[in-house]
C-alpha positions in Angstrom: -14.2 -16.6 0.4 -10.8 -18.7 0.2 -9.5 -16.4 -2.6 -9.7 -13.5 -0.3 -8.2 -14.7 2.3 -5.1 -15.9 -0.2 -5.3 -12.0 -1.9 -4.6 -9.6 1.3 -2.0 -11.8 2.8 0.1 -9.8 -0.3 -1.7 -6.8 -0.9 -1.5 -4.5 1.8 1.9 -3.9 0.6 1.2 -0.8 -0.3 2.4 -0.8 -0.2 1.6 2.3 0.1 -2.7 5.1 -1.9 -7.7 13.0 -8.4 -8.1 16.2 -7.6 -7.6 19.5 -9.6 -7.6 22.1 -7.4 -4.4 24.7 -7.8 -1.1 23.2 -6.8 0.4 23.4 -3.6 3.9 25.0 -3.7 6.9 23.4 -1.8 7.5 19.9 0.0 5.1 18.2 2.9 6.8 16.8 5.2 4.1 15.5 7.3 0.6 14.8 7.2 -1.8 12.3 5.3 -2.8 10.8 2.7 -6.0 9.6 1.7 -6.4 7.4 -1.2 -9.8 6.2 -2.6 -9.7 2.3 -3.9 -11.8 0.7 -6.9 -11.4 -2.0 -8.7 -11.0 -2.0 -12.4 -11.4 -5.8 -12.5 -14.9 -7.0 -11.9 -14.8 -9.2 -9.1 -16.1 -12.9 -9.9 -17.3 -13.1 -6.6 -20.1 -10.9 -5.1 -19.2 -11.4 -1.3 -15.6 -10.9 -1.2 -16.5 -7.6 -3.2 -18.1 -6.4 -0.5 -15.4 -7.7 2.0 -12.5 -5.3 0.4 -12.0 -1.8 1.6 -12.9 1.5 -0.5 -10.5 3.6 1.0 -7.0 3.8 2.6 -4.9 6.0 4.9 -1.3 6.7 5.2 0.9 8.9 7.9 4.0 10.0 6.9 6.5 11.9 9.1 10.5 11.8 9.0 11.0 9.1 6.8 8.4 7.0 8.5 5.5 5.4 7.0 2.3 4.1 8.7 -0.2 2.5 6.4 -3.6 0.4 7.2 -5.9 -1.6 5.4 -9.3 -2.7 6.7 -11.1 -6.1 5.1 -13.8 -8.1 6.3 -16.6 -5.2 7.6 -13.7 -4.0 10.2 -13.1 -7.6 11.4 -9.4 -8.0 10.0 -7.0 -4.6 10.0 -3.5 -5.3 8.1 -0.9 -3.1 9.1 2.6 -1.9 8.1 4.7 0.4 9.4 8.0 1.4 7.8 11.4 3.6 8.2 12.8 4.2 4.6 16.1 4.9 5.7 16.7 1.9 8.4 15.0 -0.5 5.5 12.8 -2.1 8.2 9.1 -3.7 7.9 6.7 -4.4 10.2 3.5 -6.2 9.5 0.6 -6.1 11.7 -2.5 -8.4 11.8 -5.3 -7.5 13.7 -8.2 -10.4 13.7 -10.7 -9.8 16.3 -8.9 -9.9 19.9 -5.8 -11.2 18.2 -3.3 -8.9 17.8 0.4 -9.9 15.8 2.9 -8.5 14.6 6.4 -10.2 12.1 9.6 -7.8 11.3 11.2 -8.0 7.7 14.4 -7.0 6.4 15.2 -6.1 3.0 16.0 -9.5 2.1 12.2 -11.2 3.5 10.9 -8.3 1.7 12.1 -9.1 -1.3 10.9 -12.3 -1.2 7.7 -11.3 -0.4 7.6 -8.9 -3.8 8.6 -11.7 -5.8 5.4 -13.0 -5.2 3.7 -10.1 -6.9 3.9 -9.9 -10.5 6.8 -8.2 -11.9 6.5 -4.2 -13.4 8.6 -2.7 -15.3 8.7 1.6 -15.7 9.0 4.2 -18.1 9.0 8.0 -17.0 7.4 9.8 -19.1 7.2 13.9 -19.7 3.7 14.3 -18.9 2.3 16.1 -15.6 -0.9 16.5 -13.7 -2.5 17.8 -10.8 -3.8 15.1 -8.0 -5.2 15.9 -5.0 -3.4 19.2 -5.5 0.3 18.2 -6.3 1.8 18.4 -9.5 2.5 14.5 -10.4 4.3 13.0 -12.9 3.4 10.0 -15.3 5.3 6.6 -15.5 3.7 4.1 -17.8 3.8 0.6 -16.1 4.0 -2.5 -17.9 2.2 -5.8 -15.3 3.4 -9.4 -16.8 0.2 -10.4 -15.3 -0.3 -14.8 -15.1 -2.5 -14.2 -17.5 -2.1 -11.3 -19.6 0.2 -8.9 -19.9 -1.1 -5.6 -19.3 0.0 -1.6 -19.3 -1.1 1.3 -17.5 -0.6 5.2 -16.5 0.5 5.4 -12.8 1.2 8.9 -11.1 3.4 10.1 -8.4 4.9 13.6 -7.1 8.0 14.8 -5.6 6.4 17.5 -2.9 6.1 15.0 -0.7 9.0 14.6 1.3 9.9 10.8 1.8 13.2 9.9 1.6 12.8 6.0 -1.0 9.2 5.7 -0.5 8.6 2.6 -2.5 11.6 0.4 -1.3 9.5 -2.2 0.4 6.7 -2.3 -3.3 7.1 -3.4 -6.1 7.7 0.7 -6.8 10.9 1.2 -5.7 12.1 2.3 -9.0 9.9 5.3 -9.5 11.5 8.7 -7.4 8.9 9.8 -5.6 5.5 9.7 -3.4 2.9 7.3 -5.7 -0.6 9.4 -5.9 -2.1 7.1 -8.4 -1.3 3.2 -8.9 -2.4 0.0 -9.2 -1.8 -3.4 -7.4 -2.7 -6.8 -8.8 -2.4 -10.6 -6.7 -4.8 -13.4 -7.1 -6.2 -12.1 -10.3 -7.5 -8.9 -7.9 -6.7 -5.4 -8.9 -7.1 -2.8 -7.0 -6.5 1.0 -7.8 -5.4 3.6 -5.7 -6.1 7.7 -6.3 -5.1 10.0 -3.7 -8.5 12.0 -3.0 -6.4 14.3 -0.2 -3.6 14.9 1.5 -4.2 16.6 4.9 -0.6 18.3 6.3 -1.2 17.9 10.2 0.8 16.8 12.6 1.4 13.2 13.4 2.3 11.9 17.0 5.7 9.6 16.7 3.7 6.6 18.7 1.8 6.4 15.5 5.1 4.5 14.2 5.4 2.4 16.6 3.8 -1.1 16.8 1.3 -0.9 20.0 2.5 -2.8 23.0 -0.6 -5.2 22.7 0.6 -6.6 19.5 2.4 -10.1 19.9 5.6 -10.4 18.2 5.6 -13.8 15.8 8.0 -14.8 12.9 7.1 -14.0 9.8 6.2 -18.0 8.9 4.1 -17.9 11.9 2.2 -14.4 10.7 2.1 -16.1 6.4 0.0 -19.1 8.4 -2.5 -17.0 10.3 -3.2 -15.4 7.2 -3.8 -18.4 5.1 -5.2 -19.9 8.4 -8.3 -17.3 8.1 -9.3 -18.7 5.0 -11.2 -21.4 6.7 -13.5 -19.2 8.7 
């Protein structure tokens, strides 16, 4: 129970996540995108498998980014909510009737992805159809604590996001990520975009709700490690 408490005070970073049907022509601009999660890694431990989420959503409209992630049966919700352009990052924790919420620059955010561990990228040629949108391959190498590891991540560039990735340890690879993987606390998790739905997003959606409490971001790091007592 402790080591998943410690795992999704970093991985929501999403962060920010295979189809084959025919490929959609020209850029979204809007919409969202759904992205089914596994995990590659058999978890040691039975009941904090059954406390991580299966799937996750992500709005996207005019360079802004709003991304959730629900753990615990629907009792914790980790937000964040991101402009690309003004380099800005919100993280909201919702824990029962508590609501927070810390800001990060680019500097806390970087501080924050050095405690993921480090990938390196090669783009590579190759091409596929996910969830309708012609992706291209990167091949990612993970110095993992405990071994080093490679694999095959996917993203497209008909989603229009102006620097998608600048707050993950992505932010080298040009375009929208469709298929990836994220690893802290010896957890992986893998992300495949199973849709993405073009609708219209209202702009409250990228704003933090008014019931959300404003803390600093030392203050948010020990509610999180704070939960792993319960």
């Amino acid at each position: 129970m402790k080591q998943f408490f410690k795992f999704f005070t970093i991985i929501g970073l999403p962060l920010l996540l295979a189809g084959t049907c025919e490929e959609n022509s020209g850029e979204v601009t809007e919409g969202v995108i759904t992205y089914d999660i596994s995990y590659p890694r058999p978890l040691e431990d039975k009941w904090m498998e059954k406390l991580m989420p299966s799937e996750m959503e992500m709005q996207f409209k005019n360079n802004n980014i709003n991304t959730e992630l629900t753990f615990g049966l629907g009792m914790i919700k980790i937000g964040y909510i991101t402009n690309t352009q003004d380099k800005h990052l919100h993280e909201m924790l919702k824990f029962m009737r508590k609501k927070n919420v810390s800001h990060r620059g680019t500097e806390q955010v970087d501080e924050l992805i050095a405690q993921i561990p480090n990938h390196k990228f090669e783009l590579l040629p190759d091409t596929k159809s996910i969830a309708g949108y012609l992706c291209h391959k990167a091949q990612v190498k993970v110095d993992s604590p405990n071994n080093q590891y490679f694999y095959d991540l996917w993203y497209t560039d008909q989603i229009n996001i102006k620097d998608p990735n600048w707050c993950t340890p992505f932010k080298d690879i040009p375009g929208v990520l469709m298929e990836y993987r994220v690893e802290r606390f010896n957890v992986v998790m893998h992300f495949t975009a199973i849709e993405v739905e073009k609708t219209e997003i209202l702009d409250t959606e990228f704003m933090v709700p008014k019931k959300y409490k404003e803390i600093s971001i030392q203050a948010m790091e020990k509610n999180l490690m704070d939960l792993k007592d319960i």
